[in-house]
DSSP file (Angstrom, degrees, kcal/mol; ACC not computed):
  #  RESIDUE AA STRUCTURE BP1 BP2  ACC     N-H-->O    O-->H-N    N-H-->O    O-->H-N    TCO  KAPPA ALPHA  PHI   PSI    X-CA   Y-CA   Z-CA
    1    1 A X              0   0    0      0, 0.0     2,-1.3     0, 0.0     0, 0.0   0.000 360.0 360.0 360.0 -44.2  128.9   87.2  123.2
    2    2 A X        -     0   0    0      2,-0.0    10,-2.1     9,-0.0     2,-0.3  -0.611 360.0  -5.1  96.5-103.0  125.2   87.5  121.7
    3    3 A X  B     +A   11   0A   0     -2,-1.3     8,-0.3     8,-0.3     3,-0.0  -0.947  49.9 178.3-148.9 148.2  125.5   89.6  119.1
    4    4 A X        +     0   0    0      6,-1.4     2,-0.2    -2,-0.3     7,-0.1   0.703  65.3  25.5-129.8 -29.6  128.2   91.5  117.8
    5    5 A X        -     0   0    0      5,-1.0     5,-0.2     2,-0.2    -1,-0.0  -0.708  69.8-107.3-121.2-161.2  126.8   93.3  114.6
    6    6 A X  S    S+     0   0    0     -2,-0.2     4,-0.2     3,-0.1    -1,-0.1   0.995  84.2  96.4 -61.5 -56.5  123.6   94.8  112.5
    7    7 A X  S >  S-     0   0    0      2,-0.1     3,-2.0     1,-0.1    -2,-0.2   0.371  90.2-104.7 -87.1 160.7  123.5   92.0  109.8
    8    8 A X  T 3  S+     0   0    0      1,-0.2     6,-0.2     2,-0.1    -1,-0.1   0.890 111.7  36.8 -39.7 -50.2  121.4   89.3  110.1
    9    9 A X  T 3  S+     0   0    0      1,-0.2    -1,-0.2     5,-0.1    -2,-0.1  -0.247  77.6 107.5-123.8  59.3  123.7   86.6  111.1
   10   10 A X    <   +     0   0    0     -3,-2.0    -6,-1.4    -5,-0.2    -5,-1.0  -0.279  62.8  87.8-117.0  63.7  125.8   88.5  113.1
   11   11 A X  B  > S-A    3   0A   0     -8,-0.3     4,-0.6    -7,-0.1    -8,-0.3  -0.632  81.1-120.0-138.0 166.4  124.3   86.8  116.6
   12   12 A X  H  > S+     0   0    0    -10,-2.1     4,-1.0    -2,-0.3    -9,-0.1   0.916 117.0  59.8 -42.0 -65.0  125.4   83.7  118.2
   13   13 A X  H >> S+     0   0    0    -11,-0.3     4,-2.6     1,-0.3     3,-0.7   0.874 111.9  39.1 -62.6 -54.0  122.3   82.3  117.7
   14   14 A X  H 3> S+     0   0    0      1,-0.2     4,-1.1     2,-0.2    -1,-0.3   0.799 111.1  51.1 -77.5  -7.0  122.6   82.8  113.7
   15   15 A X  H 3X S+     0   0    0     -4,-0.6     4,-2.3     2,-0.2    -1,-0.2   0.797 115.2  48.1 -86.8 -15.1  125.9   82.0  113.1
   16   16 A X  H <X S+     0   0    0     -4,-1.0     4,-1.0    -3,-0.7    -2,-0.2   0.833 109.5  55.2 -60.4 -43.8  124.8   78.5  115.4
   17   17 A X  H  X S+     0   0    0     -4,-2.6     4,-1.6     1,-0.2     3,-0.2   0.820 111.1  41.5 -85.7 -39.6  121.7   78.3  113.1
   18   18 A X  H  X S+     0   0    0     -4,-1.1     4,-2.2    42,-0.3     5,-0.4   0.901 108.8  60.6 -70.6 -50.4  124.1   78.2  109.7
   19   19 A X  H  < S+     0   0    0     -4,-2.3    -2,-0.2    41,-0.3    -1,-0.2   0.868 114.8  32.8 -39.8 -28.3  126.5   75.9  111.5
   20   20 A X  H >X S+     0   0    0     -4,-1.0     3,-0.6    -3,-0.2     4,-0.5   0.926 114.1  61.8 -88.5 -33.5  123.5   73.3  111.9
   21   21 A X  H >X S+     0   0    0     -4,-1.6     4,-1.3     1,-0.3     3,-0.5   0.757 109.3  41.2 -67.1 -37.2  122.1   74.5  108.5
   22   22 A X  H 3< S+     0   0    0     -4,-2.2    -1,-0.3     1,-0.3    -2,-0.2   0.718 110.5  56.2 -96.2   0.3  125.4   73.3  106.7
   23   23 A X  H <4 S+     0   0    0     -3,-0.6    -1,-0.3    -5,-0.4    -2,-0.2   0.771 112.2  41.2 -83.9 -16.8  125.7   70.2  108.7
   24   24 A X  H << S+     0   0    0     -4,-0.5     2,-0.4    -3,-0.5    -2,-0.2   0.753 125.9  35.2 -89.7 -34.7  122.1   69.0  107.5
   25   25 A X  S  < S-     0   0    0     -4,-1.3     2,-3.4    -5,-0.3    -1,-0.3  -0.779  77.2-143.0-117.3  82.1  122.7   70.2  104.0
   26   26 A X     >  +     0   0    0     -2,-0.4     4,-2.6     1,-0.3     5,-0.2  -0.063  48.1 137.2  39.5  -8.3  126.1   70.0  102.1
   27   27 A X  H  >  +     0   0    0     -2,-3.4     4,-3.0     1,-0.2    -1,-0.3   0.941  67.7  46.1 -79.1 -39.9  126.0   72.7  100.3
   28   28 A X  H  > S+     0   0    0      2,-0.2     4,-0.6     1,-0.2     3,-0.4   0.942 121.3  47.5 -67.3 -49.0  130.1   74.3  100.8
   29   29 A X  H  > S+     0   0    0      1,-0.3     4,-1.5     2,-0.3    -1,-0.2   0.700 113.4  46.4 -34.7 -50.7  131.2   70.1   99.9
   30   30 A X  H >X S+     0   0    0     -4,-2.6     4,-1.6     1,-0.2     3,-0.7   0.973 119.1  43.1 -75.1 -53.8  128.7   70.5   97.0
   31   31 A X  H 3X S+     0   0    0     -4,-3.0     4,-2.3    -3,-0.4     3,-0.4   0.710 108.2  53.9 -20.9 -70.6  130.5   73.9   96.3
   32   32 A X  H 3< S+     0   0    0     -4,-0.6    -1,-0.2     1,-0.3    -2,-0.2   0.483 108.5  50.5 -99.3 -58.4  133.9   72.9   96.7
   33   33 A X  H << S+     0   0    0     -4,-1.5     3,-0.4    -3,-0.7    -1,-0.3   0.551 108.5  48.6 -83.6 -10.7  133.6   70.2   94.2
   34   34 A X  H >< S+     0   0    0     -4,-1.6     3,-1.8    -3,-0.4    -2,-0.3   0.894 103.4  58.7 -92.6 -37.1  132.1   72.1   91.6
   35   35 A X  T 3< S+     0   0    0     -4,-2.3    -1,-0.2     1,-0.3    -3,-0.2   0.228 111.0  51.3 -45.6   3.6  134.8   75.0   91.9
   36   36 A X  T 3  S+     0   0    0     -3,-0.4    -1,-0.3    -2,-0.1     2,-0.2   0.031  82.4 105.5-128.4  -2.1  137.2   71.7   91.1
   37   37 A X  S <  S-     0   0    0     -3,-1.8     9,-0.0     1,-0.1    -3,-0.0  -0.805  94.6 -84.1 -94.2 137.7  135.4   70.4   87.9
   38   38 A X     >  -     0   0    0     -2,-0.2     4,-2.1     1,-0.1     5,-0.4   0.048  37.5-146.2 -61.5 130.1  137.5   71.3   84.3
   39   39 A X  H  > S+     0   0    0      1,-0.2     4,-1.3     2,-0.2    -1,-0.1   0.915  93.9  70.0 -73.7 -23.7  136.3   75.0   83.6
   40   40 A X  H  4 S+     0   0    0      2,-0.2    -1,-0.2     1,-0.1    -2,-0.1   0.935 120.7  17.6 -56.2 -46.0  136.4   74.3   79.5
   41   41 A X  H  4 S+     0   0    0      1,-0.1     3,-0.4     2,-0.1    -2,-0.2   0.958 133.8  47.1 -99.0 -35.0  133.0   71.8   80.0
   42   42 A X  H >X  +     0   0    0     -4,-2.1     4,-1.2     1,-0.2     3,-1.0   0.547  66.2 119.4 -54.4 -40.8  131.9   73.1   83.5
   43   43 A X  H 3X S+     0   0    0     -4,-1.3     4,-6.2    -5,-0.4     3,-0.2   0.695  74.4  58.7 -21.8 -51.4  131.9   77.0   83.3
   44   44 A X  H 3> S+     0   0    0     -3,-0.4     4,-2.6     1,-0.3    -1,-0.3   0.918 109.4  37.8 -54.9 -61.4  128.3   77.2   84.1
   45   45 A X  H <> S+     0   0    0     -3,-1.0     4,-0.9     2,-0.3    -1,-0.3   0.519 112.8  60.9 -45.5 -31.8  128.2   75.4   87.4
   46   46 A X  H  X S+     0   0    0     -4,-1.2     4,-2.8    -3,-0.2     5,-0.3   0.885 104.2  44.6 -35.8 -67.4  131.2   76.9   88.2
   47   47 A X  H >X S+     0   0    0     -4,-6.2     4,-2.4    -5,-0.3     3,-0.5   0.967 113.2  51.2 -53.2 -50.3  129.9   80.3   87.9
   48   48 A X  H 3X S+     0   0    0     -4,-2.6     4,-0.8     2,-0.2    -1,-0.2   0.886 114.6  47.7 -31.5 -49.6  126.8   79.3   89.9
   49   49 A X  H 3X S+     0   0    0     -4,-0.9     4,-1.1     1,-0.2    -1,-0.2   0.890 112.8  43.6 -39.1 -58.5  129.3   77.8   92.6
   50   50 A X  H <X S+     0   0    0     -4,-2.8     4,-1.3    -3,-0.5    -1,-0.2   0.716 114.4  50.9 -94.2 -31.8  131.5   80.7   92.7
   51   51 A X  H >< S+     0   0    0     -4,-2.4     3,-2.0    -5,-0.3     4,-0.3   0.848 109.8  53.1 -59.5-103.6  128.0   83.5   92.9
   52   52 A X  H 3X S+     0   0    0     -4,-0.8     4,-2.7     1,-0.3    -2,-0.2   0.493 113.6  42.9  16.1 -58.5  126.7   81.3   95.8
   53   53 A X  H 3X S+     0   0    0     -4,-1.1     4,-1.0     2,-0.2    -1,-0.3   0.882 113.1  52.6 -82.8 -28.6  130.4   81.9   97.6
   54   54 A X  H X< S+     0   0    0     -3,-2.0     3,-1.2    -4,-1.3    -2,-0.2   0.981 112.0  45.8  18.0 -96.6  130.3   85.4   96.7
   55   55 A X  H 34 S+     0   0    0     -4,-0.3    -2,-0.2     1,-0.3    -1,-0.1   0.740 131.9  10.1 -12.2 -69.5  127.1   85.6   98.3
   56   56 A X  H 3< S+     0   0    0     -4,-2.7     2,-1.6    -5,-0.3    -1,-0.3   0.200  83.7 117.0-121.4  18.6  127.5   83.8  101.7
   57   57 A X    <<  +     0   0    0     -3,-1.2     2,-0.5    -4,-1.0    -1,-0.1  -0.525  45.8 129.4 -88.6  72.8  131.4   83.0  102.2
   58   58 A X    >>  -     0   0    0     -2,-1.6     4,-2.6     1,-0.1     3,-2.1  -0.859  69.6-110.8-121.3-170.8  131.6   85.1  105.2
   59   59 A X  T 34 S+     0   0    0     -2,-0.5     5,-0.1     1,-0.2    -1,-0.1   0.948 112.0  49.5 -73.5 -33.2  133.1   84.0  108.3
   60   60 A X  T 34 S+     0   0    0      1,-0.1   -42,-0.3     3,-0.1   -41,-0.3   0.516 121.5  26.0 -82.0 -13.6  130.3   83.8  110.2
   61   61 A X  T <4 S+     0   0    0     -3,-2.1    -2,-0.2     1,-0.2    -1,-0.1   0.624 111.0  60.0-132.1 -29.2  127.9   81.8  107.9
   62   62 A X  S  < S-     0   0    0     -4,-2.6     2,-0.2    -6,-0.2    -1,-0.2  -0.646  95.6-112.7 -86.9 162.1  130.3   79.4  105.4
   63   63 A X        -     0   0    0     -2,-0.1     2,-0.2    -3,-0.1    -3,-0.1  -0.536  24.0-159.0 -87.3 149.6  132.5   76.9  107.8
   64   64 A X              0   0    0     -2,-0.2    -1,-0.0    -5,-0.1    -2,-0.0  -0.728 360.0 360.0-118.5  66.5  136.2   77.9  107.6
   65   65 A X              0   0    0     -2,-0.2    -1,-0.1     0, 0.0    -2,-0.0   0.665 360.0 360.0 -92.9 360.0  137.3   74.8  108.7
């Protein structure tokens, strides 16, 4: 397919390049479990969590598994 829009990681190549990126590095897991921590002690890290998915939860760079 190649590339399919404007945006940065709208290529093969980049949506390949986030696929390896999350496999080296954690980061939706690390997400995922702070978005599950009690919001009363938590809130902060939460928000961080939830900006972060904001940010980069599209299909094409967070895994949708």
């Amino acid at each position: 397919m190649g590339c399919w829009g404007i945006k940065p990681y709208e290529t093969d190549s980049a949506a390949d390049w986030f696929g390896d990126l999350w496999d080296e590095f954690p980061v939706p897991s690390k997400v995922e479990e702070t978005l599950k921590l009690d919001l009363e002690g938590s809130h902060e890290e939460i928000r961080a969590a939830a900006h972060l998915l904001v940010q980069l939860g599209d299909t094409y760079i967070w895994p949708v598994d």
